[in-house]
C-alpha positions, 0 to 999 in steps of 0.5 A: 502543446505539441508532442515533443514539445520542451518546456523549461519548468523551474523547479526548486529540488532542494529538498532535506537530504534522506537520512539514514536512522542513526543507532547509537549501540555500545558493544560489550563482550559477554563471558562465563568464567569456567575452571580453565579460562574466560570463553568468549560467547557472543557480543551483546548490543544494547540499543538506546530506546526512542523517544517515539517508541511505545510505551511498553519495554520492548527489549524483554521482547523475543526477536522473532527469529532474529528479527531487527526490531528497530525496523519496524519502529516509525518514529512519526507514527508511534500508533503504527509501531504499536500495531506491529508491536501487537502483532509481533507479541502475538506471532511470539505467543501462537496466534500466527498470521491467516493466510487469505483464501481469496486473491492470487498471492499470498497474502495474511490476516494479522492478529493482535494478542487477543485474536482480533484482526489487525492488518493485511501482511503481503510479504514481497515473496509471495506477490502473484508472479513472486517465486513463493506464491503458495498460489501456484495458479499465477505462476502456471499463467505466466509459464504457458500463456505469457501474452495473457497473463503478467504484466510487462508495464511493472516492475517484477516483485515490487508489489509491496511498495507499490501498495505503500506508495499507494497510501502515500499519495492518498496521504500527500493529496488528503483523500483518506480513502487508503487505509494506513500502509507501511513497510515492515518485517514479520516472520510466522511459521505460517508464512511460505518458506521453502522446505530447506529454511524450515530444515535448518530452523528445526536443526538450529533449533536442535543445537540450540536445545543440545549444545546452547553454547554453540547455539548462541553463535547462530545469526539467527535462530528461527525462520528469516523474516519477510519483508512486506505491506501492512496494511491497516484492516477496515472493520464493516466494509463489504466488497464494492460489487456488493453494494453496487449492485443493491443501489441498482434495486435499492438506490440511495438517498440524493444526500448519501448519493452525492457524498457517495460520489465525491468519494467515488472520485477520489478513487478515481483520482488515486487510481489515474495518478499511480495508474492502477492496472488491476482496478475492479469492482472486487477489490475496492470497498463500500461500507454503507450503514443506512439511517435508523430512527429511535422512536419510543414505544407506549411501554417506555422501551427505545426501538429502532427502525430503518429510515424510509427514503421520505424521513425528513433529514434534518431529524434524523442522523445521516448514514455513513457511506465510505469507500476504501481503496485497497489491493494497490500492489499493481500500480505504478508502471514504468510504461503504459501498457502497450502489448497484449492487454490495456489494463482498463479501470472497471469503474470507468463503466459506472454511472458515477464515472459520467458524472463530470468532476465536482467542485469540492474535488477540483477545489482539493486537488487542482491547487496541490497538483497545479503546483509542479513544486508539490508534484517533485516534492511527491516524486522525492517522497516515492524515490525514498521509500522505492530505494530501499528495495534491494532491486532498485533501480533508479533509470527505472524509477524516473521512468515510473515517474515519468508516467506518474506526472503524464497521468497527472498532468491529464488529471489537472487538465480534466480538472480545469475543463470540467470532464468526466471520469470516463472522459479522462481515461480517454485522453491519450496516455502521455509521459512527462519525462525529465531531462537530462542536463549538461551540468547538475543544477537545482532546476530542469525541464521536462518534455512530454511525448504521448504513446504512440503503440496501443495494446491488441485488447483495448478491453481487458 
């Protein structure tokens, strides 16, 4: 197909109308009797439980500063809604969010009310080049060397979404390799405000204690919650540069090297799809747990061993090796880079990476991605969750679509003829943009075109 080329595509975009949550609320108006007259205090609302929600009554719950409550309930997902809860219960009990020393935003580790983690929260404000990132470094990057540093590909301060997104796609196309991610609200006083809410929360406070009748007129009490990414937390996964570079002096297996490629791949098809633009081999994960042999000694006890690579396999119980594609804040660009940097994929100069793609991946992914019905029923998925930022913009969402389905029609195609990882991030960056009718209709055309400007370093 030439560049510029229309093809006329029909695709059916019927889809469920996006349905706002209804709340069914009753209002009635609180009053204490006094020797003078009734005084109206605050208006009380009373929410109808849902049918998903967890089992625990939540209305004794404290609202976290005014937190809504309902909004970080998901009806399809009442396991997740108990998660949050948990962590809610325990940012109300003292056991605030740690911050993470490690990355360029502010990002937390989340506990439950025992202490144990239980998520990442990477709230919208305090992404890398966000106006509260108590990582200051960032933000003095893109101040004196802009040309290096920022990303003029993406969208400011929608990292959050992405990272969902990200867990999304991996849902949509089955390749288990995002752990759970959502959007939610949390508020903790370990969180980066500025110096002016923790005043007027401390003064609210105050009044509350001094005056309550007055109190209960404010909004709310404590600090504003942030609205952000949760993210699930892995247990036993170390970073993916770590194990690397112990299968270099000790490698693996044939049986754990095969599994551990097709896992390999499935990142690669995550990372080309939402074209992840910070993709290095210290923020995706490996958890490895090598083989071990139960043998029993003279005394009757039970030792255990670590299998050697001559253990027969069929004896033994395999090893466990998984991936985990984490840190997704940095993905789905409006445009392919085209200025200073390109934004490479590290894996791509890995030895997996040469490894043409297997069966069992072109098996799973060529009959979702080969129907265009799917790839606008994943596009519509996207638009619901992106809308809800207070920033969006949708000429700018169908621009990050149109880039979504350049890199996935490259992926299909790298599919059909049997390349290689490294051989797909050479085809030449193509968008697949859609276009715009005369009169509205259930079916369109798209029109592909490829990039014709390429970024000064090709390398980083």
């Amino acid at each position: 197909m030439s560049p510029g080329e229309t093809v006329g595509i029909l695709v059916d975009t019927s889809s469920a109308e996006d349905r706002e949550p209804e709340v069914n609320c009753t209002a009635a108006v609180v009053s204490t009797a006094s020797s003078a007259e009734d005084i109206s205090l605050v208006p009380q609302v009373s929410f109808e439980p849902a049918l998903d929600s967890p089992g625990i009554n939540r209305e004794s719950q404290p609202l976290l500063g005014g937190l809504d409550v309902s909004y970080n309930q998901f009806p399809d997902d009442p396991g997740f809604s108990e998660l949050v809860w948990q962590a809610e219960v325990a940012i109300d009990n003292g056991i605030f969010p740690e911050r993470i020393s490690q990355g360029s935003s502010g990002s937390y580790f989340v506990k439950n009310p025992q202490g144990k983690i239980i998520g990442v929260f990477k709230p919208k404000d305090e992404e890398p080049y966000g106006r509260l990132n108590p990582k200051w470094t960032k933000w003095m990057h893109k101040l004196c060397c802009p040309c290096c540093f920022g990303r003029s590909c993406l969208i400011p301060n929608q990292g959050y979404l992405s990272e969902a997104a990200a867990y999304l796609v991996d849902a949509k196309l089955n390749l288990q390799i995002v752990p759970k991610t959502r959007v939610v609200k949390l508020v903790s006083e370990t969180f980066h405000y500025p110096r002016i809410d923790r005043q007027k929360a401390r003064m609210k406070r105050a009044i509350m204690e001094q005056f309550p009748n007055v109190g209960l007129r404010f909004n709310r009490i404590g600090l504003p919650p942030k609205v952000g990414s949760f993210q699930l937390f892995v247990e036993g996964y170390q970073d993916a540069d770590y194990w690397l570079r112990r299968f270099e002096v000790e490698p693996l297996p044939s049986r754990m090297s095969q599994k551990f490629q097709l896992q390999f791949e499935r990142l690669v098809v995550l990372d080309y799809i939402i074209r992840n633009t910070d993709r290095g081999n210290d923020n995706w994960l490996i958890k490895y747990d090598p083989p071990v042999i139960v043998t029993a000694t003279s005394n009757g006890t039970i030792q255990n061993e670590t299998a050697p690579d001559t253990v027969d396999w069929n004896v033994v119980q395999l090893p466990e090796i998984k991936i985990a594609a984490i840190d997704n804040g940095l993905a789905f660009p409006y445009k392919h880079p085209d200025s200073w940097r390109a934004y490479p994929y590290h894996w791509a100069w890995l030895p997996q990476a040469k490894v043409p793609f297997s069966r069992e991946t072109r098996e799973l992914i060529l009959p979702l991605l080969g129907d265009m019905n799917f790839v606008q029923d994943l596009c519509d998925d996207l638009h619901i969750l992106f809308k809800h930022d207070k920033g969006f913009d949708k000429s700018l969402f169908e621009r990050q679509m149109s880039v979504m389905r350049g890199q996935i029609l490259n992926l299909t195609q790298a599919l059909k003829d049997g390349k290689s990882p490294v051989q797909l991030v050479q085809m030449p960056a193509v968008v697949v943009e859609k276009s715009q009718g005369q009169q509205p209709s259930r079916f369109f055309s798209f029109t592909q075109r490829f990039q014709d400007k390429s970024p000064i370093f090709s390398w980083c």
